[in-house]
TORLUM-834162 format. One record per residue: residue in three letters; x, y, z of N, C-alpha, C in turn. Coordinates in steps of 0.02 Angstrom, whole numbers, padded with zeros to 5 digits, always signed. Each point is the difference from the previous one (the first is absolute). Layout:
ALAXYZXYZXYZ...
END
This chain:
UNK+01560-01515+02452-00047-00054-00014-00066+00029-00027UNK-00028-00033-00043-00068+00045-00033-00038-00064+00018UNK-00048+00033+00030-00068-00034+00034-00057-00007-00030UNK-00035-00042+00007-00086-00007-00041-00025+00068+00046UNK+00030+00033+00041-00049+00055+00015+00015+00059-00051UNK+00063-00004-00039+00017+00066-00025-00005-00005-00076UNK-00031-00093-00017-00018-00010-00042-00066+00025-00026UNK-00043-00007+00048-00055+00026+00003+00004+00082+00026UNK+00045+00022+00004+00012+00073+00012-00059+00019+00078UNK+00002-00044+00045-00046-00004+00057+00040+00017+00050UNK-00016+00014+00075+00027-00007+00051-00010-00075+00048UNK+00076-00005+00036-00013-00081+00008-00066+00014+00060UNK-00044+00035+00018-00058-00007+00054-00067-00010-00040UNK+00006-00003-00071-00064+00028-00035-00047-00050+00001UNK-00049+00010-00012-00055-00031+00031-00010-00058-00070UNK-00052-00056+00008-00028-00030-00054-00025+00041-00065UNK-00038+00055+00050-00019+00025-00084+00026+00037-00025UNK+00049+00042+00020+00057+00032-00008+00048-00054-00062UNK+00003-00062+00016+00059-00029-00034-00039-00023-00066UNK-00071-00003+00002-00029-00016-00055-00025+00046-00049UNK+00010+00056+00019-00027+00056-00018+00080+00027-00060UNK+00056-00008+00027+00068+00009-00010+00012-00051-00055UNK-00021-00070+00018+00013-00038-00050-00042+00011-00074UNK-00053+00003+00008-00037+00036-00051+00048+00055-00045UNK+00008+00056+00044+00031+00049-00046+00063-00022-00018UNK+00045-00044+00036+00072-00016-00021-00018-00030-00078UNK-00037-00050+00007-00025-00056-00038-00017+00028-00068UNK-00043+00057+00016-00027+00022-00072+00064+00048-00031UNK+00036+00048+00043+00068+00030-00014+00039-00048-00034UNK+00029-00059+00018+00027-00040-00039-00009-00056-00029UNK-00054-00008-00025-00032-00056-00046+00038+00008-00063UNK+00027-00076-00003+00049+00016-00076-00052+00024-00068UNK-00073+00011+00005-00017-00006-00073-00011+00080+00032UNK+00014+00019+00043-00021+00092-00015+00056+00039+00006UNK+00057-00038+00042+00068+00035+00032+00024+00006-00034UNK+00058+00057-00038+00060+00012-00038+00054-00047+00042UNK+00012+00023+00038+00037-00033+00060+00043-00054-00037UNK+00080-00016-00025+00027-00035-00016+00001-00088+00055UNK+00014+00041+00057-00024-00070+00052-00078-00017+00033UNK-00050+00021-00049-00050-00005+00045-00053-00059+00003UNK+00020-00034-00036-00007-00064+00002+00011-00049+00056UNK+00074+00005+00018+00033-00018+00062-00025+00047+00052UNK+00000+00047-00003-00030+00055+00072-00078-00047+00035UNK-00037-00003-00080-00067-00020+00016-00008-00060+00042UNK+00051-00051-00015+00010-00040+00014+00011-00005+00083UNK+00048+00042+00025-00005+00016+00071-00039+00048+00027UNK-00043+00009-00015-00043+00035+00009-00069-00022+00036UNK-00001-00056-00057-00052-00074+00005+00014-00038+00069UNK+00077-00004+00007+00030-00052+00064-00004+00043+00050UNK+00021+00081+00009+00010+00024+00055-00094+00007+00039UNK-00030+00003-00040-00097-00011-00004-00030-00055+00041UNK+00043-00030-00029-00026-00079-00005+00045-00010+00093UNK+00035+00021+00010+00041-00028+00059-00023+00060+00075UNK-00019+00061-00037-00016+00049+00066-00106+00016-00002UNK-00011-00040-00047-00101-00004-00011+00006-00056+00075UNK+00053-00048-00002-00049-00063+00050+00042+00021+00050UNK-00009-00010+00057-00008+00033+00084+00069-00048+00015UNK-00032-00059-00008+00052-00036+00021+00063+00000-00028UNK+00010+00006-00065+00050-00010-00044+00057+00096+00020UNK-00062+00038-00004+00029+00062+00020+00054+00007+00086UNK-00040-00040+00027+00055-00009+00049+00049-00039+00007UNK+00010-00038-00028+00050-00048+00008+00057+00049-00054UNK-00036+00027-00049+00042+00052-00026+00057+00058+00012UNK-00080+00022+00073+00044+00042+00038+00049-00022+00052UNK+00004-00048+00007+00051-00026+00051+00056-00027-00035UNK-00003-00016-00061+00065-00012-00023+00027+00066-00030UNK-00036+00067-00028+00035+00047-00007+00020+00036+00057UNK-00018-00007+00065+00035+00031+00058+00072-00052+00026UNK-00001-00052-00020+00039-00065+00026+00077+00041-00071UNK-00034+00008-00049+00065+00026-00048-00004+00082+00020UNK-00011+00020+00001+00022+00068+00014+00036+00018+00079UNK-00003-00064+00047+00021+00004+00053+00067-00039-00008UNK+00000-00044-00070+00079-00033-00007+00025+00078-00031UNK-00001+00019-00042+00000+00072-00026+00045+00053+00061UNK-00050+00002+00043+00024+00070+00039+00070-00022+00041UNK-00003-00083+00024+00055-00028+00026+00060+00015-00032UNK-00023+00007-00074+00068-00027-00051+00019+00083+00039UNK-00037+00036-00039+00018+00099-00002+00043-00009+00075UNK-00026-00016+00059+00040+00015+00051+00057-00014-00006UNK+00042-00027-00025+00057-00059+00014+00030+00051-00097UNK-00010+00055-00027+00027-00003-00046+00024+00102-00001UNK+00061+00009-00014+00018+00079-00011-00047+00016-00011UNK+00025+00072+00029-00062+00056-00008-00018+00020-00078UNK+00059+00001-00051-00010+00020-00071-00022-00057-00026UNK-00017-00060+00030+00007-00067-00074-00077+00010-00006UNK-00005-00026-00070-00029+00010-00075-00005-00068+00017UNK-00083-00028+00013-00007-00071+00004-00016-00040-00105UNK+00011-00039-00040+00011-00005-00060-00051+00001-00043UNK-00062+00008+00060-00077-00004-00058-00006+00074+00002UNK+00049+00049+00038-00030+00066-00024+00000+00036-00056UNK+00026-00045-00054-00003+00045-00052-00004-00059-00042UNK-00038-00055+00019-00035-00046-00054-00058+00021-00038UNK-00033-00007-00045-00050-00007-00053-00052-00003+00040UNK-00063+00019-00014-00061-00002+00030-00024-00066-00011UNK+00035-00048-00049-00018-00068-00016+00035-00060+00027UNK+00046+00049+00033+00047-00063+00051-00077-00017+00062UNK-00004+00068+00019-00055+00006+00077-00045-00033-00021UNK-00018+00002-00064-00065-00047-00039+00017-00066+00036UNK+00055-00016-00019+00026-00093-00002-00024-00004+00066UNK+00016+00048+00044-00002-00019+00078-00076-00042+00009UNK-00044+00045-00032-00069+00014+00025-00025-00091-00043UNK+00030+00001-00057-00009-00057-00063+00003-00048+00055UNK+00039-00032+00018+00051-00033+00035-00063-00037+00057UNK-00046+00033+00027-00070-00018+00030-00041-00043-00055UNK+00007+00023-00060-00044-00014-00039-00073+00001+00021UNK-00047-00034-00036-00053+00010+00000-00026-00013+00078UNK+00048-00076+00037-00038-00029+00041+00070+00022+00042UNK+00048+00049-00013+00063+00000+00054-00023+00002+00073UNK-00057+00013+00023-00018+00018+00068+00016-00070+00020UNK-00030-00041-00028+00008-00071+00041+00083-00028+00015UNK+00043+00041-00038+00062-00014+00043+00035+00022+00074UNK-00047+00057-00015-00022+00011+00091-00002-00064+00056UNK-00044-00038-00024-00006-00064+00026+00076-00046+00017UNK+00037+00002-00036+00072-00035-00002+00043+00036+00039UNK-00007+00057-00006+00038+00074+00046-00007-00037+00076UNK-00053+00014+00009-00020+00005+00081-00034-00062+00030UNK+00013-00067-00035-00008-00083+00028+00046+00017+00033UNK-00027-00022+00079+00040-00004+00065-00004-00065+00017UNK+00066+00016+00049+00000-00070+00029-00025+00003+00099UNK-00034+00058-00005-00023+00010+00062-00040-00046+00021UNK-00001-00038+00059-00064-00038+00005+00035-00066-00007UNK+00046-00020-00022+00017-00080-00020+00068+00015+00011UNK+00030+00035+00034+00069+00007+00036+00014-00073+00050UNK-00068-00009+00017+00033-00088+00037-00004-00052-00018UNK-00021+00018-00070+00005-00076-00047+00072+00005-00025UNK+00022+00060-00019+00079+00002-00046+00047-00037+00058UNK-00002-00032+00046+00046-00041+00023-00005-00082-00018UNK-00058-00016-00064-00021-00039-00007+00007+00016-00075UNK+00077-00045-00036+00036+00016-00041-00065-00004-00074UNK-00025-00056+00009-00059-00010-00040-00054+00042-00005UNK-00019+00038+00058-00033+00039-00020+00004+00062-00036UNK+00083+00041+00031+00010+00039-00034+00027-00002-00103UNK+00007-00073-00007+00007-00024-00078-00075+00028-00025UNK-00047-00019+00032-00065-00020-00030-00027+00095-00012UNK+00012+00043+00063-00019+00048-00022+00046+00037-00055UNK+00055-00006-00002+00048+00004-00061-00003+00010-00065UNK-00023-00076+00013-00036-00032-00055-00079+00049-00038UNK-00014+00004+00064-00088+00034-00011+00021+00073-00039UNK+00034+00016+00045+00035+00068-00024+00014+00015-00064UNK+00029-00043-00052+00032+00012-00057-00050-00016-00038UNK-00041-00035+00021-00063-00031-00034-00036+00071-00023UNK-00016+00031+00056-00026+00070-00028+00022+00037-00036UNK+00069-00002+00021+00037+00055-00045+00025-00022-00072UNK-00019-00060-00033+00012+00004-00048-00065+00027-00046UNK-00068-00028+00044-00065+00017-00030-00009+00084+00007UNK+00022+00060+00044+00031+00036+00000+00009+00043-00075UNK+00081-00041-00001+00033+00012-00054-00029+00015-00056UNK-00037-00067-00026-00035-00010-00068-00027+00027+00014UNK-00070+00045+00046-00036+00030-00018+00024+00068-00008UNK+00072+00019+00028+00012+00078-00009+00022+00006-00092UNK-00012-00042-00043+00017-00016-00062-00047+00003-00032UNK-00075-00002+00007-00058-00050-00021+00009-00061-00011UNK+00042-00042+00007-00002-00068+00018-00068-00026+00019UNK-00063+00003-00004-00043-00005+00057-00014-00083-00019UNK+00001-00030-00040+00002-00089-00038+00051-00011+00070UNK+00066+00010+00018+00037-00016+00054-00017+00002+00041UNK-00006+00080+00036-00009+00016+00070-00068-00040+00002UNK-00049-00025-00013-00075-00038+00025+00025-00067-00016UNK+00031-00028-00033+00024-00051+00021+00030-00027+00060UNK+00072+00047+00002+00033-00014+00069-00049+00032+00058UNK-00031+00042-00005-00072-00010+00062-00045-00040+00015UNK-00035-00017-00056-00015-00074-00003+00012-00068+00010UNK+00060-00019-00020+00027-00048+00012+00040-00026+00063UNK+00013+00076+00033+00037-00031+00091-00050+00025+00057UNK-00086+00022-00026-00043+00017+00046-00010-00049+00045UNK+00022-00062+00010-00005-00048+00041+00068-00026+00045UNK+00041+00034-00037+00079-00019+00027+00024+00071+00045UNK-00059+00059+00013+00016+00059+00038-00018-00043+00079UNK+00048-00002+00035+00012-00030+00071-00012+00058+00052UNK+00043+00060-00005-00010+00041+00029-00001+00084-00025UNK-00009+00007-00088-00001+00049-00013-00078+00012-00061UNK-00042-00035+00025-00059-00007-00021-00043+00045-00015UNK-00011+00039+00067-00004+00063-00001+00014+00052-00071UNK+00075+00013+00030+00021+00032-00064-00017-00007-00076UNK+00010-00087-00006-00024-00020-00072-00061+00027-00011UNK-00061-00010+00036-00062-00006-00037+00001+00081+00016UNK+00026+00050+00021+00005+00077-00004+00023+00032-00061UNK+00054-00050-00033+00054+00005-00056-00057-00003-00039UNK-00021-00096-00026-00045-00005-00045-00063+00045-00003UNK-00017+00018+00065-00065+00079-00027-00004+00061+00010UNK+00073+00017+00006-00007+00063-00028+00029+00004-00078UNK+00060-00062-00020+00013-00003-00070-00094-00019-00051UNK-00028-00006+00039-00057-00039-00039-00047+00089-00010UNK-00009+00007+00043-00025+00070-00013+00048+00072-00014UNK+00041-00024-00009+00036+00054-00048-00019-00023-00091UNK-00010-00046-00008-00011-00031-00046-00071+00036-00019UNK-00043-00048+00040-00077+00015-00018-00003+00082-00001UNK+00030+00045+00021-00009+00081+00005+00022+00001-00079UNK+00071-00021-00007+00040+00017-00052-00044-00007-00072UNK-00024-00058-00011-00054-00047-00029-00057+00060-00028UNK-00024+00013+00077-00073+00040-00046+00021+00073+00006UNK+00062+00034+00014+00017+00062-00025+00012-00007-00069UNK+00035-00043-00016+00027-00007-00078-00042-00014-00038UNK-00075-00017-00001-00026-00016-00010-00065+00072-00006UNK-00010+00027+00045-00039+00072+00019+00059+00046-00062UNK+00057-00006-00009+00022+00034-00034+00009-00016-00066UNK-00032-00038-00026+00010-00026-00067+00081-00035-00029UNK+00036-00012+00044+00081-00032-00010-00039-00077-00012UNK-00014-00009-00042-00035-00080-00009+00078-00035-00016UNK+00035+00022-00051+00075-00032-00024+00031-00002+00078UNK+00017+00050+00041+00049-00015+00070-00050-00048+00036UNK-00062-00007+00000-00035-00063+00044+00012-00059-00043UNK-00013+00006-00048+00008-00085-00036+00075-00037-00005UNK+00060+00057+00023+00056-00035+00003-00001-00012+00085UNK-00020+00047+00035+00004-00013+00063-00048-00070+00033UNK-00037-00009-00018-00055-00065+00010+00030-00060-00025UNK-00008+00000-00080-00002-00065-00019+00053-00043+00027UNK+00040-00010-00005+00045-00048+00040-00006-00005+00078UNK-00053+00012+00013-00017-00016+00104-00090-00037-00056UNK-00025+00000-00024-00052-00033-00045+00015-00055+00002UNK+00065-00005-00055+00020-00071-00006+00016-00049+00027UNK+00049+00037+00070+00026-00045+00070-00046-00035+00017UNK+00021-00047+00034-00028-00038+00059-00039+00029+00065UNK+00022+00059+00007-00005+00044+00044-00092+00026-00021UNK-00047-00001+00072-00059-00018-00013-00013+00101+00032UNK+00039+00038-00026+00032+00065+00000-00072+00059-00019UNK+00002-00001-00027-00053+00047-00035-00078-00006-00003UNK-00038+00050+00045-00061+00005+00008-00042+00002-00037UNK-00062+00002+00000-00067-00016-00076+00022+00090-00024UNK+00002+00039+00031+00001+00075-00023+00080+00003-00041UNK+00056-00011+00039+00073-00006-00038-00012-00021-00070UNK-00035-00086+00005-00004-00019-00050-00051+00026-00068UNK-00062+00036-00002-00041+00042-00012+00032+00052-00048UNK+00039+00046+00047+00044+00047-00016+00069-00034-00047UNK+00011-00045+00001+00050-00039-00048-00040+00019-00047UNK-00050-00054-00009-00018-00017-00069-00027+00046-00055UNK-00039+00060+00039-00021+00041-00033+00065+00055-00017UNK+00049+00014+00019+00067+00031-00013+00023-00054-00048UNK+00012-00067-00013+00025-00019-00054-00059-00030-00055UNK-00084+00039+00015-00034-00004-00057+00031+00079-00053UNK-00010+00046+00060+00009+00066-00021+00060+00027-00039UNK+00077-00061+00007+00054+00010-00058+00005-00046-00004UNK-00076-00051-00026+00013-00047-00086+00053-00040+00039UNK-00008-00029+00042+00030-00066+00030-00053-00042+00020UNK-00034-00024-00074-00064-00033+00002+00005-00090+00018UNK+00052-00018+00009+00025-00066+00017+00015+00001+00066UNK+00028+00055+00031+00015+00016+00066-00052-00009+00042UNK-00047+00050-00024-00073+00024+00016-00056-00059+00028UNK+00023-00039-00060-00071-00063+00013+00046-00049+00031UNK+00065+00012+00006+00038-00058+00053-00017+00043+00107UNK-00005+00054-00028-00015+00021+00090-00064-00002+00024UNK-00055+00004-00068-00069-00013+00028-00019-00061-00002UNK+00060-00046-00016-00022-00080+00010+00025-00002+00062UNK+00061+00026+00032+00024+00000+00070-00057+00014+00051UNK-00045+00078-00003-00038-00004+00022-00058-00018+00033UNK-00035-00035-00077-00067-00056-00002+00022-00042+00050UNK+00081-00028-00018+00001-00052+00055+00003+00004+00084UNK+00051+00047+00003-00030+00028+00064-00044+00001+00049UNK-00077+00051-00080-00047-00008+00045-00042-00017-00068UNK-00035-00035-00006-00049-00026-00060-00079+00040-00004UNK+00012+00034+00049-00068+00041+00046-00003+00058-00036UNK+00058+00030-00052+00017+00054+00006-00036+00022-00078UNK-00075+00025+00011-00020-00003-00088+00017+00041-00035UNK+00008+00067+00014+00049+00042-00020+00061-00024-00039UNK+00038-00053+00039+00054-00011-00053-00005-00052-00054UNK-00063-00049-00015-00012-00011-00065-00010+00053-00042UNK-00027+00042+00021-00044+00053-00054+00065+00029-00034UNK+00050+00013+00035+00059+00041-00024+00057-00061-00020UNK-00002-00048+00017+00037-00053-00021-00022+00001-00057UNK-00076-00015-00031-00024-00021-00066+00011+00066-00055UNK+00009+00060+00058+00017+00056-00057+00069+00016-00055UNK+00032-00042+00054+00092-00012-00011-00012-00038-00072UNK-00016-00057-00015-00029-00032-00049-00034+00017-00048UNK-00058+00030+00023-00040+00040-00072+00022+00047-00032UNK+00019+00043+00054+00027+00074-00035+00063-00013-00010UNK+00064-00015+00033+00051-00008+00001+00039-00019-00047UNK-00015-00085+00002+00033-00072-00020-00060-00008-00061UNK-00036+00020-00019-00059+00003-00044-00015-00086-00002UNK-00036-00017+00045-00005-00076+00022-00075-00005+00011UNK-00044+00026-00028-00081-00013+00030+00002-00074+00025UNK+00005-00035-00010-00024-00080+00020+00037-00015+00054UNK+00069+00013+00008+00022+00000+00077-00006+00043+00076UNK-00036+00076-00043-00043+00056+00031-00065-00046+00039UNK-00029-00020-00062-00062-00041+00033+00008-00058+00050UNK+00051-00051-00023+00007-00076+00042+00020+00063+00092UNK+00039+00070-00026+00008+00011+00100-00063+00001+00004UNK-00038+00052-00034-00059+00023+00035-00060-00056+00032UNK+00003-00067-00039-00049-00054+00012+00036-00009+00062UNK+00070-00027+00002+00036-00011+00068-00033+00056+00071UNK+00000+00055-00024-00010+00026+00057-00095+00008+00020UNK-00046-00004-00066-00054-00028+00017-00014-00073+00030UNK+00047-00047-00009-00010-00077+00038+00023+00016+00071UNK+00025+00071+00018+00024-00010+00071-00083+00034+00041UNK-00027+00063-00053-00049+00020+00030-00068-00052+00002UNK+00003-00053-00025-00073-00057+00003+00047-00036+00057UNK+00060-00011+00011+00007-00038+00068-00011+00061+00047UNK+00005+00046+00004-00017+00052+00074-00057-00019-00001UNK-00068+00015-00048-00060+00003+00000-00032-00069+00023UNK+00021-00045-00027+00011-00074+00006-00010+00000+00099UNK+00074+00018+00025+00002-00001+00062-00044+00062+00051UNK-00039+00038-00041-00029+00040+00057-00088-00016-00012UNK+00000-00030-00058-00070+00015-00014-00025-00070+00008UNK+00049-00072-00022-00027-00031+00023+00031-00019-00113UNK-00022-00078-00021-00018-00054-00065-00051+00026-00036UNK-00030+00031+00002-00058+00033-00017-00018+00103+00021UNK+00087+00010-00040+00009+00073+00019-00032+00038-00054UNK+00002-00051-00070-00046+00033-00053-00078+00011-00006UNK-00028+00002+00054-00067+00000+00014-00035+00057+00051UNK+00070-00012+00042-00016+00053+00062+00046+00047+00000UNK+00050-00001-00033+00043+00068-00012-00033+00074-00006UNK-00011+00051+00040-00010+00070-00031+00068+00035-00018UNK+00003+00031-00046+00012+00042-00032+00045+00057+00027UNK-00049+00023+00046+00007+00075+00052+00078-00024+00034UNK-00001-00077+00028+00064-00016+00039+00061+00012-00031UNK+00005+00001-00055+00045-00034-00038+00035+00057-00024UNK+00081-00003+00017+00037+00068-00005+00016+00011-00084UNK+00005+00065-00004+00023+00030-00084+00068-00062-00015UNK+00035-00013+00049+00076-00046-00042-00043-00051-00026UNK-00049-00035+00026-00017-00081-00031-00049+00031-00079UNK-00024+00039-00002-00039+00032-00059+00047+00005-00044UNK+00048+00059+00023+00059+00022-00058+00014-00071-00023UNK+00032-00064+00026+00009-00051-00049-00053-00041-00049UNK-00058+00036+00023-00026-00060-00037-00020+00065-00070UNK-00016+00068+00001-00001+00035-00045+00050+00028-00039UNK+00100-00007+00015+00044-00010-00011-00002-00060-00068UNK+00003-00064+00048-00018-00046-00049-00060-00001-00064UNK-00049+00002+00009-00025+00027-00054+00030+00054-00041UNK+00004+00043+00021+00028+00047-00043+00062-00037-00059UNK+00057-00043+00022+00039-00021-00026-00032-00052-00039UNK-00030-00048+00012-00049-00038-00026-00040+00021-00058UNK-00019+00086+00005-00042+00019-00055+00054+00024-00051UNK+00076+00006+00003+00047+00032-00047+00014-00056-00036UNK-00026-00070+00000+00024-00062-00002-00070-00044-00048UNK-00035+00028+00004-00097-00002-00045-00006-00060+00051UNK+00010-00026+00075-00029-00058+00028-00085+00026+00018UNK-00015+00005-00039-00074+00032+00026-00023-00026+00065UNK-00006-00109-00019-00062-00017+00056+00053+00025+00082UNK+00046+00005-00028+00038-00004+00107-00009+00072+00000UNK+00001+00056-00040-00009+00062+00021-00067+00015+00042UNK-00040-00037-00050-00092-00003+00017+00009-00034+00086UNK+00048-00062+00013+00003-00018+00043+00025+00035+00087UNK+00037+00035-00024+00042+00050+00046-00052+00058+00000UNK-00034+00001-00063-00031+00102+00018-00072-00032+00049UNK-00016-00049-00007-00064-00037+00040+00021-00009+00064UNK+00072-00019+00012+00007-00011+00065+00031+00086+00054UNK+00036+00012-00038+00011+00078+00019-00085+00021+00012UNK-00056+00011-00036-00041+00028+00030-00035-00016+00059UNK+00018-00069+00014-00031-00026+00067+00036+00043+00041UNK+00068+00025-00019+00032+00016+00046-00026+00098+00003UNK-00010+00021-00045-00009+00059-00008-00056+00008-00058UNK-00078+00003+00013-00034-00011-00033-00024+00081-00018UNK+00012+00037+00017-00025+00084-00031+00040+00029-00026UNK+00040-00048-00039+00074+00016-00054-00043+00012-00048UNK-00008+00066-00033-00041-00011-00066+00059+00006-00064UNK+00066+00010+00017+00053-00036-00052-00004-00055+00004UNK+00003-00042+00036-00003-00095-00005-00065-00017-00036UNK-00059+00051+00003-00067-00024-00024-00005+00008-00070UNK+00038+00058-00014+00004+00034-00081+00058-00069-00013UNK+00063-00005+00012+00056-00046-00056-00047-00073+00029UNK-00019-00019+00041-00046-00054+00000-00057-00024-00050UNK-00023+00053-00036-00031+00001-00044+00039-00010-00067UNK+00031+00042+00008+00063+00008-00068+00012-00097-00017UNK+00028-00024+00050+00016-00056-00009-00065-00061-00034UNK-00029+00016+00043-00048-00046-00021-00044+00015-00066UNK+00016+00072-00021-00004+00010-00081+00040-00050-00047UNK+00067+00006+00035+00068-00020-00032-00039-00093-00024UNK-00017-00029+00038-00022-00077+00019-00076-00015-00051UNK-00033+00073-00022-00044-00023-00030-00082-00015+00059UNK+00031+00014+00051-00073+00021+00072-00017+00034-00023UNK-00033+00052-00057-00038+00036+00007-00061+00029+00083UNK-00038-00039-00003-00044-00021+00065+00049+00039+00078UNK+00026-00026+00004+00045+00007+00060+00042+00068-00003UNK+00016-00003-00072+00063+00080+00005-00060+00052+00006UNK-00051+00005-00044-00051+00051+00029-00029+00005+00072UNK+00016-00056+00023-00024-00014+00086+00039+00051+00046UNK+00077-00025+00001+00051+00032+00014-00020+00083-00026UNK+00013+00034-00053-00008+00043-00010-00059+00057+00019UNK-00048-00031+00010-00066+00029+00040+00022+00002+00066UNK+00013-00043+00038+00039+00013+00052+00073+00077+00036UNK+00010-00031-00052+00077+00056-00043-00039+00086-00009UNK-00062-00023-00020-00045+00095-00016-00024+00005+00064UNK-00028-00044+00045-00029+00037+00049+00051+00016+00067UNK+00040-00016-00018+00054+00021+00081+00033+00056-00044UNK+00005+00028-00077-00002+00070-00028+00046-00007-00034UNK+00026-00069-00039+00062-00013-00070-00052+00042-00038UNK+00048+00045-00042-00029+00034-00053-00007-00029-00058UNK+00065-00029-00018+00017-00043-00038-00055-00064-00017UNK-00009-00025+00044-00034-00053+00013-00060+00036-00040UNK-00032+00045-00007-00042+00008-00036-00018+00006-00067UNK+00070+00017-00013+00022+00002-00093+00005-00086-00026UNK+00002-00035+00054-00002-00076-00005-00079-00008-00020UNK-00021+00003+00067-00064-00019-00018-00037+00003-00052UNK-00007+00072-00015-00038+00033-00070+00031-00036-00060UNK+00091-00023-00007+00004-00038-00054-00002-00072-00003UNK-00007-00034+00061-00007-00073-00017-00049-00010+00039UNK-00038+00018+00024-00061-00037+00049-00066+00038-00020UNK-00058-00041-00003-00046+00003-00020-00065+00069+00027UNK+00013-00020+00067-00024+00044+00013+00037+00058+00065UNK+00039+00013-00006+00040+00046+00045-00072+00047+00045UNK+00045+00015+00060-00031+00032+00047-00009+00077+00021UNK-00049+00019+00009-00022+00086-00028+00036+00029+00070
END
């Protein structure tokens, strides 16, 4: 049997940092874009799972108890067999022992869970023909969610977890153990693949648990989606997971800013770049709205007000100015400075604009402004369009 310990070329006692330390070097040893390695693609691949299953404490033990539970069916068999016999994996392929280890898959630990559902404890209900149907019943329930997930099935297995979390009578327990440790094998899986640049193996692994019904995937899962299918030009994908997101959480200003990027840069869409970014500025005048009070444009400082609500409103402009909307640029770079008023870039293209409009008066205003917080630029302005520039 070949073990995630010998995968990682570790001893089964080795410590946390021991196994992370191992995975590192396995990892970089067989990374398909550096490895000659004809299978190392697939190696990497278990490499990732055997990581992913002996990094979490919990998952590592339940590990180890099912590889002592088979190696103890194992030594049974040897007793009971001639002294010369040749058991049939001894001279199998190093890719048969693979299958063994495959066979866990990403989330195989959680079939652990199906292994060792006892019926200890409810031995005096099984004379109570109905009850023993119902745990039966409960029983297979897991093991089909189980199943699908030893597949990536994961659209299934969170379904059938989902859908009989109310019909677990007496194996409840177990379920909601099933559903989180399959859930955080996931979320690990998620932002390794993700730390490793596999954006293509996350965007097939995600999107279809996106689409489900299944309310599956965290603001970070989803995060890590979208920017893996901005990053291989799955620009339809992209602005379909940061619409998942927004909804989620609408709080989240960060993901307009990169939603509207999907669009501008992407989908080359300025005007639907802009309609997110206003969307996600109408959410920041209702926060402000609700903390400051109907009259937040008066008493608002500046200092409060985090870099995400700025980035949209100087975002937007920016797109706005590729577009010649001058007066809303003028409008956004005026309100951005309330927000950040010792921007002497907002003070210099603030000026610019209101050149653009024919303000003379005002763009030299801006720009004097723009020289004394130390735009250089701003001074080659002055000297050519303003009357009397400042020494």
């Amino acid at each position: 049997m070949f073990t995630y310990y010998q995968i990682l070329e570790i001893d089964e006692k080795a410590s946390e940092r021991e196994i992370k330390r191992a995975y590192k070097r396995m990892a970089k040893k067989y990374h398909p874009d550096v490895s000659n390695h004809e299978n190392a693609e697939e190696y990497f691949k278990l490499i990732i799972t055997a990581y992913n299953n002996l990094s979490n404490g919990y998952q590592r033990e339940l590990y180890d108890a099912w590889l002592f539970q088979e190696r103890s069916k194992t030594k049974k068999k040897k007793a009971s067999l001639p002294k010369n016999y040749q058991p049939a994996y001894s001279n199998a392929s190093k890719k048969k022992e693979d299958r063994e280890v495959v066979r866990w898959g990403m989330v195989s630990v959680i079939g652990f869970f199906c292994l060792i559902i006892t019926f200890i404890g409810v031995n005096n209900y099984l004379k109570d023909k109905k009850v023993e149907e119902q745990i039966a019943y409960e029983y297979s329930l897991l093991q089909k969610a189980q199943r699908a997930a030893q597949i990536n099935d994961y659209v299934t297995a969170f379904t059938i977890l989902e859908s009989v979390e109310y019909d677990m009578q007496y194996l409840y327990t177990q379920h909601r153990k099933l559903y989180d440790s399959l859930h955080s094998v996931l979320k690990n899986t998620s932002l390794q693949l993700f730390e490793d640049k596999e954006y293509t193996t996350l965007h097939y692994l995600l999107t279809d648990l996106r689409d489900s019904s299944n309310n599956v995937l965290t603001e970070q899962m989803l995060w890590h989606l979208a920017l893996s299918q901005f990053n291989i030009q799955e620009y339809n994908n992209s602005a379909k997971t940061f619409r998942t997101l927004i909804t989620k959480n609408k709080w989240n200003y960060d993901a307009y800013a990169a939603y509207s990027e999907v669009y501008s840069s992407g989908l080359n869409a300025p005007e639907k770049a802009i309609d997110i970014l206003t969307e996600g500025v109408m959410v920041t005048t209702e926060e402000y709205a609700s903390t400051y009070g109907a009259a937040y444009a008066v008493i608002l400082n500046g200092e409060d007000i985090p870099a995400t609500h700025f980035n949209l409103y100087y975002l937007r402009a920016r797109l706005l100015m590729q577009l010649e909307r001058h007066k809303e640029v003028i409008r956004d770079l005026n309100w951005a400075l309330r927000l950040r008023p010792k921007n002497k870039t907002l003070h210099y293209i603030l000026g610019n604009m209101y050149s653009k409009i024919g303000e003379n008066d005002k763009a030299c205003e801006a720009w004097v402004e723009a020289e004394r917080l130390g735009h250089i630029p701003s001074t080659t302005m002055l000297f050519k369009y303003c009357a009397k520039p400042t020494s």
